[in-house]
VOLO-29427 format. One record per atom (N, C-alpha, C, O): residue in three letters; x, y, z. Coordinates in pm, whole numbers, plus 50000, padded with zeros to 5 digits. Atoms other than C-alpha are relative to their C-alpha. Example, Ala and Ser with C-alpha at 12.3 -4.5 7.8 and 13.67 -1.06 7.14 Angstrom:
REM VOLO-29427
ALA500894988150000ALA512304955050780ALA500905012050000ALA501945011850066SER499184988149994SER513674989450714SER499235010950073SER499745022050090
This chain:
REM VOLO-29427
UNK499634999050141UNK547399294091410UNK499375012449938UNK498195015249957UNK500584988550074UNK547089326091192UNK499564996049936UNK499984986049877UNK500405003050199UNK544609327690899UNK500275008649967UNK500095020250004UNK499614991750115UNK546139336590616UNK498765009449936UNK498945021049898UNK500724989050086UNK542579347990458UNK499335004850047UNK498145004750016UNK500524984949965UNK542009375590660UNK500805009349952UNK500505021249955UNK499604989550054UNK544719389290491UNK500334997949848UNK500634986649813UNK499895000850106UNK545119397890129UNK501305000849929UNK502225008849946UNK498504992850063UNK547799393989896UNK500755010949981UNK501985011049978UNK499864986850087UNK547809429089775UNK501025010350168UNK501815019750160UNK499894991649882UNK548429440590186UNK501804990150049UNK502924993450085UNK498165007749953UNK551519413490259UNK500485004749918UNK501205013549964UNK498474995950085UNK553609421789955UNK500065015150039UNK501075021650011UNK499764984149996UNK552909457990060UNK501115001450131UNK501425012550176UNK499534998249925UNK555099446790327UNK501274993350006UNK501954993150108UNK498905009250065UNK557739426290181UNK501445008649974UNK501455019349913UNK498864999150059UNK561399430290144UNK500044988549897UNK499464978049925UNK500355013250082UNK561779406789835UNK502065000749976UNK502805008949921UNK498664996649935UNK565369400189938UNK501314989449901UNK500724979549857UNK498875008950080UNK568889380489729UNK501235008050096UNK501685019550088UNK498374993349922UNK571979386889972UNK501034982949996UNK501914979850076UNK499315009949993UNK573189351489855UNK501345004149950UNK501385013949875UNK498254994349990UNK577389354989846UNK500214998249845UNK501025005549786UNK499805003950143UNK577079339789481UNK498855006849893UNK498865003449775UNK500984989350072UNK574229364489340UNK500725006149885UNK501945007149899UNK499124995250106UNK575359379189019UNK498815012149933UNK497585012749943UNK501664987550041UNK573429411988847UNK499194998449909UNK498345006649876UNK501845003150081UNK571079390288596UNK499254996450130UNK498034997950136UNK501075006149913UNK569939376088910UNK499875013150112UNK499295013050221UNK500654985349906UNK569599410489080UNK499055007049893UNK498095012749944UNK500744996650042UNK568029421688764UNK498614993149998UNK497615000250010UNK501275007449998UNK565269393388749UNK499675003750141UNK498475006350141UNK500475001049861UNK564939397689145UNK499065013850000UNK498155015250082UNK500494990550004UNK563889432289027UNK498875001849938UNK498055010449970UNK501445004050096UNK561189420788763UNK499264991050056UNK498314987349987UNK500755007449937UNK559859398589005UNK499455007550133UNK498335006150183UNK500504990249875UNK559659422489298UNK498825005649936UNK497755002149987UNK501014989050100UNK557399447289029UNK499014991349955UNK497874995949963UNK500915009050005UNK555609416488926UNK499054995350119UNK497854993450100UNK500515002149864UNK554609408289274UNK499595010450063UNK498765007750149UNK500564991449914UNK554009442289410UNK500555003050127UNK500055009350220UNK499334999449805UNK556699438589716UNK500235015050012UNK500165023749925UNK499464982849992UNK557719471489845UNK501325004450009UNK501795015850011UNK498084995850010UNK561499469089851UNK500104985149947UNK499414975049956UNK498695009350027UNK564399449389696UNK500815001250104UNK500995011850164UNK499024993449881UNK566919442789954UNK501314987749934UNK501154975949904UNK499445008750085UNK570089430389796UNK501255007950065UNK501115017550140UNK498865002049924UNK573919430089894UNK500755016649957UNK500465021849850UNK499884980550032UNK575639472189906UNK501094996049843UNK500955002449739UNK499425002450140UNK578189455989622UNK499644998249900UNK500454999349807UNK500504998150128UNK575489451389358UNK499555013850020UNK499145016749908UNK500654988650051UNK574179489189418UNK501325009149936UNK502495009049975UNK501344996150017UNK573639508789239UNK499004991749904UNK499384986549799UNK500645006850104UNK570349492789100UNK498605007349988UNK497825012550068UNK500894993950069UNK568079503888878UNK498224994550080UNK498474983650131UNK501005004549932UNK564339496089042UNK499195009749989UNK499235017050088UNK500954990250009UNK561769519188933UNK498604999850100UNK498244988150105UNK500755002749903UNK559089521389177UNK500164989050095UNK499164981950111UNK499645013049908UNK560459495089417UNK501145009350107UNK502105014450048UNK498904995549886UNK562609510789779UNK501024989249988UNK500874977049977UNK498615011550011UNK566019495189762UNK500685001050138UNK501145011450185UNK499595003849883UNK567109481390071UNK501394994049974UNK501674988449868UNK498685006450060UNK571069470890132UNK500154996350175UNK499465000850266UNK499655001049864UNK572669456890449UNK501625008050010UNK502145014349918UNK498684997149898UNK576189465490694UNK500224992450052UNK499324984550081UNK499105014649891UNK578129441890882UNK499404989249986UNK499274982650089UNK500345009450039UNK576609416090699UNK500874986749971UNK501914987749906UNK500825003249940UNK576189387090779UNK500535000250186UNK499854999150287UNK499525003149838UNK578549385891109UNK500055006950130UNK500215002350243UNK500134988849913UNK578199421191270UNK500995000150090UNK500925005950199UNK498534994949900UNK582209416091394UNK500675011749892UNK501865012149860UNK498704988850080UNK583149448391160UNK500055010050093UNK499445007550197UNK499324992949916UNK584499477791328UNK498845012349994UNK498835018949889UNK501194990050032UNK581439502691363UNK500815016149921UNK500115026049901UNK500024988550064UNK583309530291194UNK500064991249823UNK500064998549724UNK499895006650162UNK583509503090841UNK498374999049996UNK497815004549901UNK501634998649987UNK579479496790948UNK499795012249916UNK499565013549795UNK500124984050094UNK579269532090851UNK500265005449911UNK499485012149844UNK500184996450145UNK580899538590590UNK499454992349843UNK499204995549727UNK500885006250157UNK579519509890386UNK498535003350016UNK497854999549920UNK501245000650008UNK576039519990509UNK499815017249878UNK499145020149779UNK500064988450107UNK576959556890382UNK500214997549850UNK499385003049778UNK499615003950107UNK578469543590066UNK498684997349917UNK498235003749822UNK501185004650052UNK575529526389987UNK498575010649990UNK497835010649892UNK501004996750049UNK572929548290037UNK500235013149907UNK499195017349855UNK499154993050073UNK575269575889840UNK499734992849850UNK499674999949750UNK500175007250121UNK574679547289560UNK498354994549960UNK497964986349877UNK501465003550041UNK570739547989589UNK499644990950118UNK498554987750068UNK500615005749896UNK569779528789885UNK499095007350085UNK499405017450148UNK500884993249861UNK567029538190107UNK499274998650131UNK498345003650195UNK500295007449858UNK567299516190389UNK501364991950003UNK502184988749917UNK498475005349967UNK570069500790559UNK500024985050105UNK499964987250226UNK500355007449895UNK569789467490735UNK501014998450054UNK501794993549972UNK498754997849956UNK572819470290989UNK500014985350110UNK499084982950187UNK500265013249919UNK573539435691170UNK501335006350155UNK502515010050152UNK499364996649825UNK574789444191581UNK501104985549996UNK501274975749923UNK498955008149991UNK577639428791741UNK499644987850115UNK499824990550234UNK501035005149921UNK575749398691897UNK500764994650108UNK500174991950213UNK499585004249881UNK578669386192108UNK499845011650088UNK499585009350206UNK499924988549881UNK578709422492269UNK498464997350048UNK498344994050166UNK501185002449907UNK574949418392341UNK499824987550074UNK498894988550153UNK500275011149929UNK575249379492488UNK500505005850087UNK499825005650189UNK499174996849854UNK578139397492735UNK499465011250085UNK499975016050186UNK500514987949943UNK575769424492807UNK500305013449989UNK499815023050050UNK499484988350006UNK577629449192687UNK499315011149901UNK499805014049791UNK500994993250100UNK574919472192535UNK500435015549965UNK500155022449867UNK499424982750045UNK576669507692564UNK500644995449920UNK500785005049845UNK499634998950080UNK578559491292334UNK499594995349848UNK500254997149746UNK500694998250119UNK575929480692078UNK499415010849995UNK499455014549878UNK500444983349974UNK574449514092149UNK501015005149901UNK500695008049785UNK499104990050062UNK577379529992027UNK500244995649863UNK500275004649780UNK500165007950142UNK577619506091709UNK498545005849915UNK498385008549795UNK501094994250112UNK574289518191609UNK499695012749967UNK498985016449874UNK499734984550014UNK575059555691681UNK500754998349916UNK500144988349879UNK498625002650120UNK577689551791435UNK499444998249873UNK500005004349782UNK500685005250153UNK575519538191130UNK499065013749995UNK499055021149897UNK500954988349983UNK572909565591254UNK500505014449895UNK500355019949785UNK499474987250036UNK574659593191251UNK501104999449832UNK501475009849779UNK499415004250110UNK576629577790930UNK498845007349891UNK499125017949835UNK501124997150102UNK573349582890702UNK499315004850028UNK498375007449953UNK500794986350035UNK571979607790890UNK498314994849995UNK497824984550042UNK501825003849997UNK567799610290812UNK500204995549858UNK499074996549810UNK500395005250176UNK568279596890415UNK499954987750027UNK500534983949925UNK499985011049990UNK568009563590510UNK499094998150111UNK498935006450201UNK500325004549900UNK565999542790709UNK500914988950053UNK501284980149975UNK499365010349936UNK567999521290976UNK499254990050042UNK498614991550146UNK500115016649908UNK567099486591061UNK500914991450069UNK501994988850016UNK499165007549920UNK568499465391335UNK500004986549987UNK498934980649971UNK499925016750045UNK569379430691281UNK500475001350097UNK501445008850113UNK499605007249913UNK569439414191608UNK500484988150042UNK500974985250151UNK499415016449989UNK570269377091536UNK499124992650127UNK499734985850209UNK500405000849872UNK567359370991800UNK499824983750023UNK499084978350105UNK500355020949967UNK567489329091785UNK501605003250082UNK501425003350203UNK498805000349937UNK571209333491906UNK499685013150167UNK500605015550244UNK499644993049845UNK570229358192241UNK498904993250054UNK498094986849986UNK501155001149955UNK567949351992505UNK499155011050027UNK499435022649998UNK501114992450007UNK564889366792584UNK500485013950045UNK500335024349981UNK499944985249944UNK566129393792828UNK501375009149908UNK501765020249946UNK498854992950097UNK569109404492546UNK498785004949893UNK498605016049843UNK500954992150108UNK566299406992318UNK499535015650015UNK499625026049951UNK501064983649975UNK564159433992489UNK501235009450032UNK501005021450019UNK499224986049971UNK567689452992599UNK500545002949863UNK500995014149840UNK499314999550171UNK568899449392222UNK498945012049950UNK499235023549915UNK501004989950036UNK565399464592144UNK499895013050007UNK499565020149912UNK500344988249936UNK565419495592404UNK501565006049939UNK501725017249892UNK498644991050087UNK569159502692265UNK499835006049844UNK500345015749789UNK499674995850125UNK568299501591932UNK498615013249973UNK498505020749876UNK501254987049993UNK564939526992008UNK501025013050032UNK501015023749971UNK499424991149904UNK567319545692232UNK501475010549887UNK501825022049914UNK499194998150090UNK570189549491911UNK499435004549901UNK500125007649805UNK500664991250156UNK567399564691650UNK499314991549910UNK498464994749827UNK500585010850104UNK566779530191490UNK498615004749900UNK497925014949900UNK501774993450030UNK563599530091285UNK499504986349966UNK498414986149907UNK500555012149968UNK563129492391308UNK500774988750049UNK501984987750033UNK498575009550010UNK564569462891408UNK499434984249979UNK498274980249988UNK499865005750134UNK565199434691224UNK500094984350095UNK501024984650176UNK499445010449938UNK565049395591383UNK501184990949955UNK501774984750044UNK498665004950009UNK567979380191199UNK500715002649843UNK500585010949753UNK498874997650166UNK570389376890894UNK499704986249891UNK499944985449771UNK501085008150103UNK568429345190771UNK501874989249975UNK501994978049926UNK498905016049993UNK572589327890810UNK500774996550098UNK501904991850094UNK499805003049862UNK572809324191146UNK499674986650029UNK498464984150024UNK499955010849931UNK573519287891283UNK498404998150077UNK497614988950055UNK500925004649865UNK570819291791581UNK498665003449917UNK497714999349983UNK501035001650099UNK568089298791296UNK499795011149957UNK500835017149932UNK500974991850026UNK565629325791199UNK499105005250103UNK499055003250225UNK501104994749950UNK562769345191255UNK499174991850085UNK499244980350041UNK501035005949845UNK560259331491583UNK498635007250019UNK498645018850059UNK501214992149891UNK556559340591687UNK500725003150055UNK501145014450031UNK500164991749858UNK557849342692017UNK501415014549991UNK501415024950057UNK499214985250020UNK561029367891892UNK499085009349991UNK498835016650087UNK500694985850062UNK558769392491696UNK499235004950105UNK499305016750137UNK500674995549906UNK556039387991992UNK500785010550077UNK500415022350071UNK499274992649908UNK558889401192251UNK500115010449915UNK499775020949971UNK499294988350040UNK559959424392044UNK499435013749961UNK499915024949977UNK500694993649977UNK557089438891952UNK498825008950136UNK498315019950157UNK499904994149785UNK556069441192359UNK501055009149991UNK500665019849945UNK498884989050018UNK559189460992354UNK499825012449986UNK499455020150076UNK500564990250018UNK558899488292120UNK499355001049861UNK499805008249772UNK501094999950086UNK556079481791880UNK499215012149998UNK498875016950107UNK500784987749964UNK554139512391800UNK500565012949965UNK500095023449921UNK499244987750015UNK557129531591800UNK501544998349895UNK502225008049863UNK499005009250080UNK559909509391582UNK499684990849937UNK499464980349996UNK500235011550032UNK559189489491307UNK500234985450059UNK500964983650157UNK499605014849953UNK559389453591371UNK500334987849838UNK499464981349781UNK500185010050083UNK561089431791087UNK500244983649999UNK501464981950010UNK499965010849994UNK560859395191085UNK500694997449830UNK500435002349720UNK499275005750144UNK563289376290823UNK501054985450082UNK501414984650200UNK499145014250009UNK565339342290835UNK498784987449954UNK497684986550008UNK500605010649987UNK563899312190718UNK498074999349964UNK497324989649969UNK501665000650060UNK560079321890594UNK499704998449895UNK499345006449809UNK501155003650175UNK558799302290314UNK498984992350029UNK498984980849985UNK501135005050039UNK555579294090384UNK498795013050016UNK499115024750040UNK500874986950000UNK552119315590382UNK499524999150148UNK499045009750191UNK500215006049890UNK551469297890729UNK501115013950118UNK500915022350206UNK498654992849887UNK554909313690888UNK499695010250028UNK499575014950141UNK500334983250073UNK554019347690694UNK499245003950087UNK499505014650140UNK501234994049982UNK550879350390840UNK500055000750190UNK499455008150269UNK500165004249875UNK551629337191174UNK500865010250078UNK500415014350185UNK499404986149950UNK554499366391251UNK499155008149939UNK498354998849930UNK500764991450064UNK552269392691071UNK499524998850148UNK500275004250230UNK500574998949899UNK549879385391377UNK501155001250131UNK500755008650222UNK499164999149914UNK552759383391609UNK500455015749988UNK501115016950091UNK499644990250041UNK553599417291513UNK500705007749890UNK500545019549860UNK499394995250150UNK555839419491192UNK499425008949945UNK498345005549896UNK500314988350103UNK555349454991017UNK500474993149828UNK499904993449719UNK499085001150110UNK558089440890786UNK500564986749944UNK501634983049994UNK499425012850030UNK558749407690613UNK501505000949914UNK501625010249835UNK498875001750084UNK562229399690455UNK499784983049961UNK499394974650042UNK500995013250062UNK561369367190216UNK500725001149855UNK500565009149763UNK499115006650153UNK563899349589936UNK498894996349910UNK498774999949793UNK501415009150038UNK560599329389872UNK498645007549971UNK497605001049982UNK500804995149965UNK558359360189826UNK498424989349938UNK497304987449987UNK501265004350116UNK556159340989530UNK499564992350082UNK498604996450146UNK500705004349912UNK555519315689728UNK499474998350148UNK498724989150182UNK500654989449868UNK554549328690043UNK498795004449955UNK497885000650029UNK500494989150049UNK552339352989825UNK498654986149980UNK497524985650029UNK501265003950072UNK550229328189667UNK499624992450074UNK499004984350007UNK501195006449921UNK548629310189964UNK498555013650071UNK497375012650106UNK501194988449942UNK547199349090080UNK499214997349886UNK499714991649790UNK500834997650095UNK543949353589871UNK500455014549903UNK501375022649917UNK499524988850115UNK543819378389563UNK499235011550041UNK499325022149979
């Protein structure tokens, strides 16, 4: 079990996506999501590319692509990732095509994430949403080395509405074995407690994504 109070509040929200990609979100509730991010101290908003552009003064605005199902056609990946960050975004969470990685077919998530890459270019940071409760272990680590191998600049354990669940110790662990060190690592689906938080954090998580940031937040110390 992680303890939470070795780490401080002030250092998790510094690592927080403070995230609303619900289908029924509307823009008071992207604006409050924004006075609560700044209240809390998270370091990004990450919210759906159809509410940007949004206003967020000191806060990184995060948007996703092929959200949530990752069956769009990697040249539509791209242009909604360009679109979006054209509209203020400065991160892109891009969800892979997870049946092509169960069939093994990785040159062709490879090429799905060259596509978003080269879409936005260096103005954006790319994240990979792997859906890693739906692969097994050895799709994980080749999902990983593709998405190092395509420019990524982190990758991402799920879309938080995936059937087979969320975020895992043992995902983030693998994944960070992988390529930790050299690719962010974000953990997201399913974390509302300070327990979970704390327990990927040690598993490796650079990056939390968290509906629930407040409470999460207030079991770390002040």
């Amino acid at each position: 079990m992680a303890d939470s109070a070795s780490l401080s509040r002030a250092e998790v929200a510094a690592v927080i996506d403070h995230t609303l990609l619900a289908p029924e979100a509307t823009p008071a509730e992207v604006a409050a999501l924004v006075d609560e991010a700044r209240a809390l101290g998270v370091y990004a908003i990450c919210v759906s590319p159809s509410m940007l552009p949004v206003r967020a003064p000191g806060l990184v605005v995060a948007t996703v692509a092929g959200f949530p199902s990752g069956k769009h056609h990697s040249l539509v990946k791209g242009a909604e990732a360009r679109l979006a960050v054209d509209q203020g975004a400065a991160e892109v969470d891009m969800v892979i095509d997870v049946g092509a990685a169960l069939d093994g077919e990785y040159n062709a998530v490879l090429a799905d994430i060259v596509t978003v890459r080269e879409a936005v270019g260096d103005r954006a940071v790319l994240k990979i949403i792997i859906e890693s409760a739906a692969l097994p272990d050895e799709a994980i680590v080749e999902v990983c080395r593709v998405a190092e191998r395509a420019g990524a600049d982190f990758v991402k354990t799920s879309t938080g509405f995936h059937p087979a669940g969320g975020a895992s110790v043992h995902a983030v662990r693998l994944m960070a074995e992988t390529v930790g060190g050299r690719l962010g690592i974000k953990a997201s689906g399913g974390i509302r407690t300070t327990e979970a938080a704390a327990e990927l954090i040690a598993a490796g998580a650079t990056r939390l994504g968290l509906s629930k940031s407040r409470a999460v937040l207030e079991g770390f110390p002040a």
